[in-house]
N, C-alpha and C positions, 0 to 999 in steps of 0.2 A: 709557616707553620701549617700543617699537616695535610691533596685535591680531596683528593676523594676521600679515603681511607682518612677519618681525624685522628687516630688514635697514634702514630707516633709524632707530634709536635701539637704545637698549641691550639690554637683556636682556629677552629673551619669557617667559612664563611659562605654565603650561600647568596646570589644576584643573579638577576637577567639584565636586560640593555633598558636603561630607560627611555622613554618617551620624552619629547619635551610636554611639562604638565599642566594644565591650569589648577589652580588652587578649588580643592572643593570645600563646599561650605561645610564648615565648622572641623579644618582637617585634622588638627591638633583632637579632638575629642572621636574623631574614627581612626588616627592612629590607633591611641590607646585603646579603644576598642579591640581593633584587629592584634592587638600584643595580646589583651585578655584571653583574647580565643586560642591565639596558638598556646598558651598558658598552659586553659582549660585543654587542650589536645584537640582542638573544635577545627578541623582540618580543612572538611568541606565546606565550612561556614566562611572559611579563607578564601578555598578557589574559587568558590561562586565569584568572588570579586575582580579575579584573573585576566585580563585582557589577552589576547592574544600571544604575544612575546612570552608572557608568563606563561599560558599554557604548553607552548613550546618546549621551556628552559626547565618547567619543574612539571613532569605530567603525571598523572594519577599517582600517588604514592611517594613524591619527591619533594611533596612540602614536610612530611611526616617525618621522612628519613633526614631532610636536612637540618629542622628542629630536634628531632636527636642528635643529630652529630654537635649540634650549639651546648645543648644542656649537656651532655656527655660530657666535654672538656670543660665548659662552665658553672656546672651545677646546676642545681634548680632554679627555675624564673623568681624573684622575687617584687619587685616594682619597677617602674619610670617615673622619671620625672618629667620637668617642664620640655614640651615640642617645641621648634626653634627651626626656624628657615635655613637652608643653605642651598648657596647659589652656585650649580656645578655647571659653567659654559651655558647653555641657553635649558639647565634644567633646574625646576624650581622641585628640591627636594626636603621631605619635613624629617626632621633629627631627634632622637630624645635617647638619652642615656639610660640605660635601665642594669638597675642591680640585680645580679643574677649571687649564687651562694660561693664561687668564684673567683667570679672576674666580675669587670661592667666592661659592659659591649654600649657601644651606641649604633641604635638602629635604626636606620635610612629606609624610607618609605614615600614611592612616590607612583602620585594618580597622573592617569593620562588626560588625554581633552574630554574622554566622555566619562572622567570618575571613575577608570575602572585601576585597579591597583597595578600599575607598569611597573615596578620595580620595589627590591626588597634585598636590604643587604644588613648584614652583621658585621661588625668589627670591632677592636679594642676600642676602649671609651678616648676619645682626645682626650689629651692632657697639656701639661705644661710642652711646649717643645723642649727637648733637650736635645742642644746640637751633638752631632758625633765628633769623641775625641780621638784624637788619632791614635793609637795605644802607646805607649813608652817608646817599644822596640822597635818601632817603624822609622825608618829614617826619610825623608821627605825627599832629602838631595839626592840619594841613591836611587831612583826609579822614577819614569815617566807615568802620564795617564791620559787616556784616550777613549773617544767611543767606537765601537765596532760592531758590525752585524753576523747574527750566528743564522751561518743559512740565508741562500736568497730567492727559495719559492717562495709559498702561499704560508708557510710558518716560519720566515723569518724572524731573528729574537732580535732588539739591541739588548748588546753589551758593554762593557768597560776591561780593558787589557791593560792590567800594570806590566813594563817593563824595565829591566835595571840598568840605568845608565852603565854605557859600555860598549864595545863592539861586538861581543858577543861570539859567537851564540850560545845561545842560552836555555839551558832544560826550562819546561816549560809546563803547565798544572793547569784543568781543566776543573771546576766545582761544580759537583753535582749536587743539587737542592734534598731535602728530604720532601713528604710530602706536603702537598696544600700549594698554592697558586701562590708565592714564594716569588719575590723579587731578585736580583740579581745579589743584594747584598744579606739575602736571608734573613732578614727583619721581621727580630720577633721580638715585640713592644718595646725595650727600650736598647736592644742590644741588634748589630750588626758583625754576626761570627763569619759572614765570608768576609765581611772588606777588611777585618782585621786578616783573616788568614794570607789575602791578597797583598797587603801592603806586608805584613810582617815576613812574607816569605819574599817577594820583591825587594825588599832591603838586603835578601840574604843570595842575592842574585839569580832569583828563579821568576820567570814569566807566568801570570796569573790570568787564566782568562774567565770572566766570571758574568752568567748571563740574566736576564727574565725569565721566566718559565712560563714557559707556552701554557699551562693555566692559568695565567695573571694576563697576558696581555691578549688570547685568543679565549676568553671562556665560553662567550656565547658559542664562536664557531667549534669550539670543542663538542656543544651539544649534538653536533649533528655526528660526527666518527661514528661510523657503523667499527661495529667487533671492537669498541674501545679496550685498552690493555695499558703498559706499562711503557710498552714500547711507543705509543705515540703521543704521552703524557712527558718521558723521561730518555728514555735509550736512545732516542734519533735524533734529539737535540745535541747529547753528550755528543755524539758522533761527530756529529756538524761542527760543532767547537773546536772538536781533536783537528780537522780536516782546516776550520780556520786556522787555527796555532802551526799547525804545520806549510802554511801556505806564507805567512809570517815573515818577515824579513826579520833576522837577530834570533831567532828560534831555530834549536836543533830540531828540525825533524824525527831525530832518530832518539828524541831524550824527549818526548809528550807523553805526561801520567795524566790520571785521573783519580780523582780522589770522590767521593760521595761519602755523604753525611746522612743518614738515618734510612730513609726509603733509599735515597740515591746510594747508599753504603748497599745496601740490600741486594741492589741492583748489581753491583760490582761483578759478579761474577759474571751476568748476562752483557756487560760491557765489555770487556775484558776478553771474552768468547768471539764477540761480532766487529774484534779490530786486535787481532794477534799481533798486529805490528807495533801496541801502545810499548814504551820502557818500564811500566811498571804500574802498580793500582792501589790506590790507597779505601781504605773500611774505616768510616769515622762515625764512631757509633752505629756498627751497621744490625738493623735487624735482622734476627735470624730465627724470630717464631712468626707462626702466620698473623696476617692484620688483622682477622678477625678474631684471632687469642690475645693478641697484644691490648687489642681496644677492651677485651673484656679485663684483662689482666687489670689494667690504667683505671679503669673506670673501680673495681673494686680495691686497689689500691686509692686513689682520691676519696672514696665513701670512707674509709678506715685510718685515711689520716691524721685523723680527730679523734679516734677512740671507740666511735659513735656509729651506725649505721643509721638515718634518717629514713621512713617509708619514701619518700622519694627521693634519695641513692640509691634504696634497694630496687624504686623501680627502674632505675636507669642498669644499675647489676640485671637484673631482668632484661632488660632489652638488648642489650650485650650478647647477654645468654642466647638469644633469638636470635642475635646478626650470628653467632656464633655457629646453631644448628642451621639456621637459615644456609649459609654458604657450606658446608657438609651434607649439603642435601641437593645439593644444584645438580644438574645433568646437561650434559653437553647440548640439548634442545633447549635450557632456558639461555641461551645465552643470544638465542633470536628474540628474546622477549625486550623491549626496551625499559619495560620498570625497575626503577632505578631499587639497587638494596642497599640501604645507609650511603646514599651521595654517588654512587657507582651500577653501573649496569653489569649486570651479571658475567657477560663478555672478560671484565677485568677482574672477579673473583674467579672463574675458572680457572684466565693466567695464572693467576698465583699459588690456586691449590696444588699441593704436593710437590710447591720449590722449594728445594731446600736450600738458602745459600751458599751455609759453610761446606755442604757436602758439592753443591756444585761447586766450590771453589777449589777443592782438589784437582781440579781439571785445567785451571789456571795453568800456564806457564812462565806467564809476569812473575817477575819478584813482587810482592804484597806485603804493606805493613798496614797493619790492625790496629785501631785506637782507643779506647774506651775510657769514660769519665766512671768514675766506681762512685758518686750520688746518682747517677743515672737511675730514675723510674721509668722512664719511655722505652728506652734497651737497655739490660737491664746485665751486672756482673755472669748473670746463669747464661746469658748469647755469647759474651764475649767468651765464656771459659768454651763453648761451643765449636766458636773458630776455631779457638787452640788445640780444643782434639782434634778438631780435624784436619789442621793443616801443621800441627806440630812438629809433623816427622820432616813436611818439607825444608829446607836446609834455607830455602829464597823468601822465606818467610817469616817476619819481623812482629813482636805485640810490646804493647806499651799499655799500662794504665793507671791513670791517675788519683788517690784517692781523696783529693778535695773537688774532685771536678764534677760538672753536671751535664745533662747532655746538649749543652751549648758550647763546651770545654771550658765553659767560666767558673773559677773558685768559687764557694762555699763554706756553710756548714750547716748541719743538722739536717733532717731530711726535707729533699728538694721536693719544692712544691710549685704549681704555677706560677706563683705570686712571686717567685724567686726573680721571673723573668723582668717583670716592674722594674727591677732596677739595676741601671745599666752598669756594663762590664768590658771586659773583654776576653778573648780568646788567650787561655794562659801562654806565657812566652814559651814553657817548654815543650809545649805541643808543636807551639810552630820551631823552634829551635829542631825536635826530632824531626820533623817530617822534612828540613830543610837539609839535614846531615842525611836522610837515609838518601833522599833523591841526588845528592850529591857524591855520596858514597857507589 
């Protein structure tokens, strides 16, 4: 859920590498302190506390933009409660849950040996575990499971490749994440829409190769990518994948798609472009307005779900508004500048300005089927009718949409709101049932 750009999936999350820490005196009461300040907007009263690593990972302006991007998808700060140790390998990290208007994140805060703040992260609040169940339509005995490496320099991913029992070969599917540092099974709070899509379309005798995203398992080293973009966040991983699958024993070479889901969907056409040899491409929920209209879109849809706009949604509607002229104002010399804008360096809003997906995807020659959940607030029916005009006339080109779905492909009803995601689901069958007909068709 959602690197840089928070605004098409759930909740961003913002860390450096921790230190191992000694405990400072009275930590549980400078926790809470330092939650009050970012609260209060008290920024610099934060980084004075920054140690090194930190100044690094988050430097002038990067604590501010990643505390928006939190309240953005979560609403406004509201409290924490009790701080509480946890013990991560040789770090001793302080925890406390705090209610936002939202979601509850619990947030991870930890001092180095000389007391200075080495580490800071946000996530969903634990909860009860809920094991994952395998969806209905998966059949267990039809396909194997295995781990595998995507790529073998300096960003090598692991992954997990289902394949269908058989001799094969066998067409074969590459998943590409939406955005946010995104595991391999797309895990967002209590639902996993890749490993459903994985095992459900392995059952239907297609090969699923499904990875980590090089924001989840490289974030520090991420900090350092000069010219950051999309392409070494998303597009070079895909690559690597196709070139795994293809290198595959039991996999057609000449039958590897790719399918992306929300930013990854987005991406499709610049995929798709830079491996003319793929059989085909799939758009699963793919955005098709810019990230920084999306975010503002999201952010004044969430304010208005209630009826109500509150002075602080209007001020996060405000700050939207700002990331919004902010990137309409950029020039190709800010993009030497390293201040990060909302979670991202400049570098990777110029990529984005004036791509147009669905018009680059006219230029596709793949056969393309298009997907769309009709509760989707993240992509929204007005992107998908998008694609349609503009790849309508092509003859190799396929749309489907669903009108219980959300933009996880999981049923519903009424309108989809974060909290929808709280509780677990799966990937409807007929999503995977179509996308298994067309690849086979």
């Amino acid at each position: 859920m959602s690197t840089i750009p928070a605004g098409l999936l759930a909740l961003v999350t913002f860390s450096s590498t921790f230190q191992s820490p000694q405990a400072a005196e009275d930590p549980a009461a400078r926790v809470h302190a330092l939650l009050a300040a970012l609260a209060a907007k008290e920024f610099t009263r934060v980084e004075a506390q920054f140690n090194d690593l930190m100044k690094a990972a988050l430097p002038p302006g990067g604590l501010e933009a990643a505390w928006t991007r939190v309240i953005t998808q979560a609403g406004p700060f509201k409290s924490c409660g009790a701080t509480r140790t946890q013990d991560l390998a040789n770090m001793h990290v302080m925890v406390t849950t705090c209610e936002f208007e939202r979601a509850r994140l619990d947030a991870q805060v930890a001092f180095d040996h000389d007391g200075k703040l080495g580490g800071l992260l946000f996530r969903p609040a634990a909860g009860p575990a809920v094991p994952y169940s395998t969806p209905p339509y998966a059949n267990p005995t039809s396909y194997t499971e295995r781990d595998v490496s995507v790529g073998s320099g300096e960003w090598s991913l692991p992954g997990t490749l289902e394949m269908p029992v058989g001799t094969g070969p066998f067409p074969a599917l590459v998943l590409v994440h939406g955005s946010g540092p995104n595991d391999r099974d797309e895990t967002i709070l209590a639902n996993k829409p890749f490993k459903d899509l994985a095992l459900g379309l392995a059952s239907r005798g297609i090969a699923v190769l499904r990875y980590d995203k090089r924001s989840k398992v490289y974030p520090a080293k991420l900090q350092g990518v000069a010219d950051f973009t999309v392409k070494q966040e998303v597009i070079d991983d895909a690559l690597e994948a196709v070139k795994t699958l293809r290198a595959t024993p039991g996999v057609d070479p000449a039958r590897v798609y790719v399918l992306g889901h929300s930013l990854g969907g987005m991406l499709i056409p610049r995929i798709a472009a830079a491996d003319p040899s793929l059989a085909g491409v799939i758009v699963l929920a793919g955005a098709a307005r810019p990230l920084e209209q999306a975010i503002l879109d999201q952010t004044r849809y969430l304010a208005m779900a209630d009826g109500t706009v509150t002075p602080a949604e209007q001020a996060q509607i405000d700050e939207a508004q700002k990331l919004l002229e902010t990137v309409r104002a950029l020039t190709p010399e800010d993009a030497k500048s390293p201040k990060p804008i909302f979670g991202a360096p400049a570098s990777y809003w110029l990529d984005l300005r004036g791509y147009d997906p669905p018009t680059a995807a006219r230029n596709v020659k793949q056969p393309m089927l298009v997907l769309q959940g009709e509760r989707d607030y993240q992509v929204t029916m007005d992107e998908f009718a998008r694609w349609k005009a503009a790849l309508g006339s092509k003859s190799n080109a396929t749309f489907h949409s669903y009108p219980a779905l959300n933009h996880l492909f999981i049923a519903g009803t009424g309108k989809s709101l974060p909290a929808e995601y709280e509780t677990a689901g799966h990937v409807d069958e007929a999503v995977v049932r179509d996308i298994a007909e067309w690849i086979k068709k």
